[in-house]
N, C-alpha and C positions, 0 to 999 in steps of 0.2 A: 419321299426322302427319309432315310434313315437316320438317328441318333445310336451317341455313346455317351457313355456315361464316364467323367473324367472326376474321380475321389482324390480330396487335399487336404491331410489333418482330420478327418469326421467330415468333411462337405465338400459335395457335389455339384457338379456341372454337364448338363446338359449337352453336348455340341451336335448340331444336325452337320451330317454330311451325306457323301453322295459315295458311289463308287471309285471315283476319277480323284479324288480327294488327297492331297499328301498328309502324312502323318505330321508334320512338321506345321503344317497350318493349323492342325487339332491343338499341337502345342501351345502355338503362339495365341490362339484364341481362349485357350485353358490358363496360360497364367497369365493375359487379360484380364481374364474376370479374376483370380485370387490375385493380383496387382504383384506377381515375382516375375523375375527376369528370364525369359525365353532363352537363353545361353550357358544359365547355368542349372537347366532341370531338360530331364526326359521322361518319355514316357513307358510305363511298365504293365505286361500284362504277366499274372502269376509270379515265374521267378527266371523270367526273359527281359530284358530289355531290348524294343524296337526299334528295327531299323527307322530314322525318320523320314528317308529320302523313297520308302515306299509308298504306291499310295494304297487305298485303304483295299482295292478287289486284290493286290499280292499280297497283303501282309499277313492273310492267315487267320483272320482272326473271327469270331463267329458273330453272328447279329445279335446288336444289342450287347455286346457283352460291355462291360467295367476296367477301365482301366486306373493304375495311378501314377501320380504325379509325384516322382521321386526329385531327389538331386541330383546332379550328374556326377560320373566319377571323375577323379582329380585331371586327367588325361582326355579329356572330351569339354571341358570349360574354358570360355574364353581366354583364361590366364596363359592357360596351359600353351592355347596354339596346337590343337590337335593336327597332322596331319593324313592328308586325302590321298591317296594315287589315283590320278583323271586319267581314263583310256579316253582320246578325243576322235571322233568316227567323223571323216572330212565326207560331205555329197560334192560330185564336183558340178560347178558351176554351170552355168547354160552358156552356150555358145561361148565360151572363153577356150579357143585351142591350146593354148599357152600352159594348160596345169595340168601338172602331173603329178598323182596320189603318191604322198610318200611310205617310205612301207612300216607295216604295223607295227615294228619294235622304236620306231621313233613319235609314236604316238600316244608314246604312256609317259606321264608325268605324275611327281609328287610334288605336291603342292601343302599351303596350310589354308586349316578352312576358313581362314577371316581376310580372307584374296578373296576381290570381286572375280567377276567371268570375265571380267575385261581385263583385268593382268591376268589371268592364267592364260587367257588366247595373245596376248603381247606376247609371255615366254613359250611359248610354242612357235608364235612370226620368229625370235631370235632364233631358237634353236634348231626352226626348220626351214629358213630363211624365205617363207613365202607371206604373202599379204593378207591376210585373213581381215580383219575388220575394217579395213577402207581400203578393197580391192577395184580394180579398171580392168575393163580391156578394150581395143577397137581395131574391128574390124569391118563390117557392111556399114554399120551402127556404132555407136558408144556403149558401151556396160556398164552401170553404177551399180555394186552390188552392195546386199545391206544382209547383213549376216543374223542368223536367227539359228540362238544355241536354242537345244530341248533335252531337259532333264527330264525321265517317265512322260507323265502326263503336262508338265509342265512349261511352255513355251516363255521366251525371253528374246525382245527386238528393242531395237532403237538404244541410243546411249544411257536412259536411265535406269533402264531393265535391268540393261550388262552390268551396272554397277554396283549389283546384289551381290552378296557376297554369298559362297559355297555354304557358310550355318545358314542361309535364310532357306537352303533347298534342302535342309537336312542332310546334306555330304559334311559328315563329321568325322568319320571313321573309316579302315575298309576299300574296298575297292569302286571306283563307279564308272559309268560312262557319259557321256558327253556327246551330243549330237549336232554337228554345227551343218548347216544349210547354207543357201545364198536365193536371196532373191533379187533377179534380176531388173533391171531399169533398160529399159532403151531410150539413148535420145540422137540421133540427126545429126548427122555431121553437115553441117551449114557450109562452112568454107572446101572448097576442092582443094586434095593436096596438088603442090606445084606438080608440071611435067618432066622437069630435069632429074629431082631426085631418086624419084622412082626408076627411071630410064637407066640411070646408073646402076642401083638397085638389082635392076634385071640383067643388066649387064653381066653384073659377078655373078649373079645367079647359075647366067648362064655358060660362062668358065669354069665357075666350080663345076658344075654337070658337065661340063666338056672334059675335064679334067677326071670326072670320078666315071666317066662309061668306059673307058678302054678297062681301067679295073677290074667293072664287072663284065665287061664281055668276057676277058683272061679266064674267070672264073668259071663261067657257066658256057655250058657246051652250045647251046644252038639259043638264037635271038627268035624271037616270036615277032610278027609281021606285026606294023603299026596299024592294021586297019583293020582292028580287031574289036569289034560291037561291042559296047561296055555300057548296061543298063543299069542304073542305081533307083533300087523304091527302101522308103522309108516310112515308119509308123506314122500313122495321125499323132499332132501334136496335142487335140485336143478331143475329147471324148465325149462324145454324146451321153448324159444319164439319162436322159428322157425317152432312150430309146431300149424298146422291152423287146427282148427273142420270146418267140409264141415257142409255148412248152411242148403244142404238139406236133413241132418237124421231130422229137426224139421219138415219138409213139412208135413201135413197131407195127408193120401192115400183117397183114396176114399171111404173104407172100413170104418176106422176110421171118416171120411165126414157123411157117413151113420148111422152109430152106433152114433153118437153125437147126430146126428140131429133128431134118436128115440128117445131117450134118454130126448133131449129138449121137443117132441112130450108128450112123457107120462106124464114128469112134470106137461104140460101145459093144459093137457085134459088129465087128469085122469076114464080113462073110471071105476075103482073098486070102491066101497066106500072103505073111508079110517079105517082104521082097528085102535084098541084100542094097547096099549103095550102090553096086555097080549096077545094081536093075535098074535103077531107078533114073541113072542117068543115061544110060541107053534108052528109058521110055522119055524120056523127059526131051520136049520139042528143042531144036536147034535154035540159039539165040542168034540174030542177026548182025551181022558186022556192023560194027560202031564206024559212023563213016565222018561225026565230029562229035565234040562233048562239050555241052551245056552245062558251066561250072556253076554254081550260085555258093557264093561265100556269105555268112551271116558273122554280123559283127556282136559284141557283147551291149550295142547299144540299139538291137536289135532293126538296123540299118544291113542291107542285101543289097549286094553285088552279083552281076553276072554277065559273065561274057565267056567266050565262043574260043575252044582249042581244038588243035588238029589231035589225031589219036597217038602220033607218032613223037608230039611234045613232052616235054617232061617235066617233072616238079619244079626245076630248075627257072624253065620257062615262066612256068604260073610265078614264080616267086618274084622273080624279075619285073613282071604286069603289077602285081601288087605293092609292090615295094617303091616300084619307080612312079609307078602312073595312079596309082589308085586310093594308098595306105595316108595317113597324113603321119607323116614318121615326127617324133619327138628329139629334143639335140641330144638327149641320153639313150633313144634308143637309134640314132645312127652311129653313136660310138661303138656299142656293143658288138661284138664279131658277130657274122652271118650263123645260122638265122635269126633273125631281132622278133621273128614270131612264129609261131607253131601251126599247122594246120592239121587238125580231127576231124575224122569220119562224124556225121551226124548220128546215125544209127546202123550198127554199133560203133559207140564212142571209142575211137582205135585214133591212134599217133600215127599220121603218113609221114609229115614234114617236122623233122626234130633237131636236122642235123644238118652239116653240108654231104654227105654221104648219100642222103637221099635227093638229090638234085640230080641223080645220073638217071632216075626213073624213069619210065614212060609209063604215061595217063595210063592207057588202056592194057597194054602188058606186064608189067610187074604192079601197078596198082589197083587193077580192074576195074577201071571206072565205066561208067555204061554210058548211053547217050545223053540221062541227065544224073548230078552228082552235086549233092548238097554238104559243105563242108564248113569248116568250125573254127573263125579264127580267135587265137589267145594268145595275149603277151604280158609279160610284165607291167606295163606301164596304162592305169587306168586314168582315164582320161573322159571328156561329154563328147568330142569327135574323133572319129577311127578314119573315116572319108574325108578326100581334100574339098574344099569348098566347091569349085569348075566342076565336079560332078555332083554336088549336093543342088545345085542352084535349079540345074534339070532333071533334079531325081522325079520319080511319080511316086505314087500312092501306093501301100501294099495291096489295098484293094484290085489295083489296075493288074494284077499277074493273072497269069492265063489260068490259072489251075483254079485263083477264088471264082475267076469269071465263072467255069463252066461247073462249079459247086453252088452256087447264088443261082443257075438257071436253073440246075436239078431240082436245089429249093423251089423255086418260085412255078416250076412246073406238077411237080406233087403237092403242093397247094393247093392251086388250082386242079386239079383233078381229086384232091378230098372235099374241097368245096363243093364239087359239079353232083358226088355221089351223096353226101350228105341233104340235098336241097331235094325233097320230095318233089315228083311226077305233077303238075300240075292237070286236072278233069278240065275236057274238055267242053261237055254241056252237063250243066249239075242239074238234077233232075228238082222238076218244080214241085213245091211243098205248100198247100192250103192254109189260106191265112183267114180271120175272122176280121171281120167289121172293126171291130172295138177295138181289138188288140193285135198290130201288125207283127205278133212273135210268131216264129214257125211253130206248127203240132208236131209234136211228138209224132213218130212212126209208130208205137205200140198205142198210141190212144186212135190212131188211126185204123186201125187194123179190129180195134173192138167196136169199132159201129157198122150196122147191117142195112 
């Protein structure tokens, strides 16, 4: 652990710190020891005055060096009421469907720095009318979520945290940000809700939906069959660290050595002339008619969908399956005119679905989709679920898809086949070697060979 060196009037202080360290703590510990007030002095190196609210590996400064302990100027001291502008960065919540990120320019607030974190996140609940510090949801389970701002390296939980005030984090001046979390609680819904309410419930549910399909039938040219395979896998929730990739499945083999190094060969001395694009497509094998198409949609929360279109459907279709049966739509984004979300090409990142214009498409003719077609969806409205729950409950693993399966066997079969060539030939009868009396060690072959 490192020190600095903190000078006041002709004397010095010592202060050990670490990397992760805020400047603001050096302060408070620095007129500690000279007995002045932490609010109305900062700290100085040369003829800069430091940010306090950095910690000590960003602020630039070199090992060991000297700092000192000024006044502060009239407009940064507690009288004054300096104030902050807080950009506040919301993570959204775990399994609460209900929230929806609001957009960045309502995220910035001025503030003054002698407001704990607990009113500044009060005037953000008013001004952005959601519940940040004593948030619920329920759904399977109960939510109790318990909010954890982070300044740099700095974390703050529970009610007597939050009631530090922005001078204790060194937010004095300037611009900063704010990182608010949630961590989640589960607890058990004990009592069953009654049968009637819900019943009714579904009821509306299902007149509003009786009500809103003739709409979009109007709309969209042809309906897509309900008996249409819809597979949802999603990420492990929880990550093994205990689990180490052996460095040498990346080794190249020699085969692969080989095959490169043609490869580089041909680039580089081209023994053919090179050919026009229409040669090329004339040599080039016939692709086979796409006879249905294997959609997979990836969501931002990196949850995949997939199911099954004819070649002759159209974007229209697909939009319809997601929208109605798949998407977990937000009340702001069903108001929004059609489309409430965009769908890109994975590779290359290209705009298929932008418009309603593009709904007269078909998959495989005006969009060239091939037998499988992995695509990209984005909408405004960030959210922790993109999928309605009736398909989450039965999703599977991403490991379960067909493609890691048969990348996991190629693994585990070149393994085992570097293992089998690594493990030397085992001698079948090892030839017998003369021992002595006294000393059951083998002789040597050359001390053998010099007696007559």
């Amino acid at each position: 652990m490192s020190s600095l060196t903190v000078s006041y009037n002709f004397r010095t202080f010592k202060c050990k710190v670490s990397p992760s360290k805020i400047l603001n703590d050096v302060l408070i510990e620095s007129c500690a020891h000279f007995k002045l007030e932490p609010s109305q002095h900062v700290l100085k190196h040369g003829n800069q005055l430091l940010d306090l609210s950095l910690p000590l590996r960003l602020a630039n400064l070199p090992q060991g060096c000297k700092l000192e302990l000024v006044k502060a100027p009239q407009d940064t001291k507690s009288t004054g009421g300096g104030s902050v502008v807080i950009k506040l960065q919301i993570m959204a919540p775990e399994g609460d469907s209900t929230f929806v990120l609001p957009p960045p320019s309502q995220l910035v607030k001025e503030c003054d720095s002698d407001k704990s974190i607990e009113e500044v996140l009060q005037e953000f609940e008013k001004s952005l009318n959601i519940q940040l510090l004593h948030r619920e949801a329920i759904g399977e389970c109960k939510y109790i979520y318990e909010p954890i701002v982070q300044s740099m390296s700095k974390t703050m939980t529970g009610t007597s945290e939050l009631k530090h005030s922005l001078r204790s984090l060194g937010l004095v001046t300037g611009n900063h940000t704010l990182r608010l979390r949630f961590k989640a609680e589960k607890h058990e819904i004990s009592q069953p809700h009654p049968t009637m309410p819900p019943a009714s419930v579904e009821h509306k549910s299902e007149t509003q939906s009786s009500e809103q399909r003739p709409a979009l039938s109007e709309e969209t040219p042809s309906p897509v069959a309900t008996s249409n395979p819809i597979q949802v896998y999603v990420p492990k929730s929880e990550h093994n660290e205990d689990e180490h990739v052996d460095e040498s499945v990346y080794d190249m083999s020699i085969e692969q050595a080989r095959l490169y190094q043609s490869l580089l060969a041909k680039r580089a001395h081209p023994n053919k002339q090179m050919m026009s694009k229409r040669q090329r497509e004339q040599l080039a094998p016939e692709k086979p008619a796409v006879e249905e198409c294997v959609i997979r949609v990836k969501f931002p929360d990196y949850t995949q969908v997939q199911l099954v279109l004819q070649p002759d459907h159209t974007l229209g279709d697909l939009y319809n399956v997601l929208s109605t049966k798949i998407v977990h739509m937000t009340q702001a984004q069903r108001e929004k005119p059609r489309p409430a979300f965009q769908l890109h090409t994975a590779y290359p990142g290209q705009a298929i679905l932008t418009s309603t214009d593009d709904f007269e498409k078909e998959l495989v003719k005006d969009c060239q989709f091939a037998h499988r077609s992995l695509l990209v969806y984005r909408d405004d409205f960030k959210r922790s679920q993109y999928v309605k729950d009736e398909y989450l409950k039965a999703a599977k693993g991403l490991d379960e898809l067909e493609e890691v399966k048969i990348s996991k066997k190629e693994v585990e079969t070149t393994q085992s086949e570097t293992s089998k060539a690594s493990t030397p030939p085992k001698d079948e009868t090892p030839a017998p070697t003369p021992t002595t009396a006294h000393n059951t060690r083998k002789v040597p072959k050359w001390f053998k060979m010099g007696k007559k």
